[in-house]
N, C-alpha and C positions, 0 to 999 in steps of 0.2 A: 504494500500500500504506500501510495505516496503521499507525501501530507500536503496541506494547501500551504505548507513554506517553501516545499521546495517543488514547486510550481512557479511559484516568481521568477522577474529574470535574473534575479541574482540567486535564485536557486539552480537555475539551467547554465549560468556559468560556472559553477561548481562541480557540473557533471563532467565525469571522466567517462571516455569512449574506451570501450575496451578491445572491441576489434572491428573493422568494416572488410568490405570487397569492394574496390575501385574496380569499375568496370569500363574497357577500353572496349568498341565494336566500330572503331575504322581506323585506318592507320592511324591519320593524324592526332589520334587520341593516346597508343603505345607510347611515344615517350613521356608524356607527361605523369601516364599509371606507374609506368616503368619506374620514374624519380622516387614515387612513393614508397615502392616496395621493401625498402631498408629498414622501415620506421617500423617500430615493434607495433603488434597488431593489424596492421594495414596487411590486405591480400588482395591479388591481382585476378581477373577477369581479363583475356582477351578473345577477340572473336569477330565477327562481322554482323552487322544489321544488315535485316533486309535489303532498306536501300542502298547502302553499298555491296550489292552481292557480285556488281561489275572488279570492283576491285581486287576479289577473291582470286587467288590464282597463284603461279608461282612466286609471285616475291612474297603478298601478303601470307599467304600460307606458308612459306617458308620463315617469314619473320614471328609467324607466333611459334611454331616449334622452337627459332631459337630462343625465344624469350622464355619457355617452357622450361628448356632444359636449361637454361643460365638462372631462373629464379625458383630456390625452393618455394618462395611463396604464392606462386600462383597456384590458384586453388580451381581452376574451372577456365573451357576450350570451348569455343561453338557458336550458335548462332545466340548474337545481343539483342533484344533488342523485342518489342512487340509494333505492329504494321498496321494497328486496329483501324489507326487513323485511314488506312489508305481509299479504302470507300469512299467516305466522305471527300476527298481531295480527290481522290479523283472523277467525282460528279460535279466538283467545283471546275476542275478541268476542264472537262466537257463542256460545259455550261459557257465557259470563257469564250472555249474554241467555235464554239456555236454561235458566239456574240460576233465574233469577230468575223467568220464566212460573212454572216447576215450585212455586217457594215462593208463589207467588201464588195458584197453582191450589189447594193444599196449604190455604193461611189461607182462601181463598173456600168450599172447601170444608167444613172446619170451624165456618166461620162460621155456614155452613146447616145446618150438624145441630146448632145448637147447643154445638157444642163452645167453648174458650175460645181453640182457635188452639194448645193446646198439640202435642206431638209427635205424643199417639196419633192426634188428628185428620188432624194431614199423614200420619202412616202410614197410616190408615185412606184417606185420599185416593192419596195413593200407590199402594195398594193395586188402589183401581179403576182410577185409570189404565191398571194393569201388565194387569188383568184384561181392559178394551176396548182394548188394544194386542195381545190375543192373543185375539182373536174374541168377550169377554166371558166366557169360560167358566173364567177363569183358566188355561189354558192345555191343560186337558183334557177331551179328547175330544168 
């Protein structure tokens, strides 16, 4: 049980760490875990995240075994790292890439008629799009 003194923040500067796992999952992260590793209690993690799975391969795979065998401390090899995020980004993605056709179509479009790219032209563009998305007849009948 912890009591409500040492909850405060002068109770939380008081607390001593007795051991963690720094975890490195892309290179540019190894040296910095690597520095740690000396300090009693500190233990090392290397590995790769997801999004860096491009960089996997002979060097980085090579540099964590040497880090393996050069530090008793590393306690743990493999993949870092959770990607939960990546759905949502990349619906945001999509989302973007779809904005950007639409204004591209929009300026392409106005370009050809002459227009100077202003609004009425994207709406005018717009417009056909909405039209041949719904048979061309703008939507009736």
């Amino acid at each position: 049980e912890v009591s409500a003194r040492e909850r405060t923040p002068a109770g939380f500067l008081r607390a001593t760490m007795e051991a963690c796992i720094s975890i490195a999952c892309s290179t540019s992260a190894y040296a910095p875990v690597t520095a740690l590793l000396d300090r009693p209690g500190v233990f090392g993690a290397f590995g790769c995240h997801p999004l860096s799975a491009t960089e996997w391969g002979g060097t980085m795979a090579a540099e964590v075994r040497r880090l393996v065998s050069q530090h008793p401390s590393v306690v743990a090899v493999g993949e870092c790292g959770l990607d939960y995020h990546l759905d949502r980004l990349q619906q945001e993605e999509k989302q973007r890439l779809e904005q950007d056709d639409g204004r591209r179509k929009s300026q392409d479009a106005a370009s050809a008629s002459g227009g100077s790219g202003s609004s009425g032209g994207a709406r005018d563009a717009e417009a056909g799009e909405a039209r041949s998305s719904r048979g061309g007849r703008g939507g009736r009948g």
